[in-house]
C-alpha positions in Angstrom: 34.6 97.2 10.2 35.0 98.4 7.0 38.0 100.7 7.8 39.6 97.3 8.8 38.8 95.1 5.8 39.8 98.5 3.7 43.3 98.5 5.5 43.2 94.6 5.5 42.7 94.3 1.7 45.7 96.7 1.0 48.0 95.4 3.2 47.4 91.7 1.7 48.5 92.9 -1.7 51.5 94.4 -0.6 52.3 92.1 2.0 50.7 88.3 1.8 47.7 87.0 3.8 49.4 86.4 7.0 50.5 89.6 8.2 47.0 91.4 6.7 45.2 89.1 9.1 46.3 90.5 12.2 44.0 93.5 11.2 40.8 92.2 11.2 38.8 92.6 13.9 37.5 89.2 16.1 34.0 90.0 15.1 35.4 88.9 11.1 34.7 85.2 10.0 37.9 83.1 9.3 37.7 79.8 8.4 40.3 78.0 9.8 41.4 74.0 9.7 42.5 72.2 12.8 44.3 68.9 12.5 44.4 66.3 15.7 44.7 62.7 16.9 41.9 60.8 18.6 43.1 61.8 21.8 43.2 65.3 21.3 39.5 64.9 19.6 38.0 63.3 22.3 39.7 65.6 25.1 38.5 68.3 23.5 34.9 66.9 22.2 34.6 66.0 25.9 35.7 68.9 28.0 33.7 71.3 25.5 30.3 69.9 25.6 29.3 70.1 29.7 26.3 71.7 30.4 28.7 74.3 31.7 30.2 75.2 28.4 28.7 78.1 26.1 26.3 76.6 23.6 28.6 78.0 20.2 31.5 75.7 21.4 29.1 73.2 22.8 27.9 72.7 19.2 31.0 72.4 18.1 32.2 69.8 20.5 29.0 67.7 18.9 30.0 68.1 15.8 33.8 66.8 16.3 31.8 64.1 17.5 29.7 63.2 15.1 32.4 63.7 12.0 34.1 60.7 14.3 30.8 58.7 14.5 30.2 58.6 10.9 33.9 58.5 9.6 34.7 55.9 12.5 31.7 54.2 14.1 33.9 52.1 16.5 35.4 54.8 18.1 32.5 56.3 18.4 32.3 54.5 22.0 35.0 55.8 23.4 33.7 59.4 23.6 32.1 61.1 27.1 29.8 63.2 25.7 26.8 65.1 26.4 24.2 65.7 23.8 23.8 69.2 23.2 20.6 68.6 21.9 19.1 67.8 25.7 17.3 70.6 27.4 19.6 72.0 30.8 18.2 72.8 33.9 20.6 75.7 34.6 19.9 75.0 38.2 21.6 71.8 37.9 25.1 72.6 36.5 
């Protein structure tokens, strides 16, 4: 990891951001900004949170959720969600 930000750090000061990026490894955080419509937030906030899903995108389903929720309560009905916060019976899914 530190070979890669070492490598990653040089080649942004010759070369910009963007290409340096492509050399860090997955395991690296990166904070990224995705824009979408309703629709595309409550696909997503809605196929991501099934019991089925792995709990790290499950959480973040919830979340889109809840930003919706507070910024626009009425469209806070619209949403199929389940709380991530209930227990699963694994058995069940």
């Amino acid at each position: 990891m530190d070979a890669a930000h070492s490598a990653y750090r040089a080649l942004r000061a010759a070369a910009g951001p963007e290409p340096a990026a492509y050399l860090l490894p997955l395991g690296t955080r990166v904070r990224a900004v995705f824009k979408m419509d309703f629709a595309e937030a409550l696909y997503i906030a809605e196929l991501r949170s099934g019991v089925a899903g792995h709990f790290s995108y499950r959480r973040v389903a919830w979340e889109m959720y809840r930003a919706v929720a507070k910024r626009h309560p009425a469209l806070a009905g619209y949403f199929r969600i389940e709380d991530v916060n209930a227990p699963v019976d694994l058995l069940k899914r």
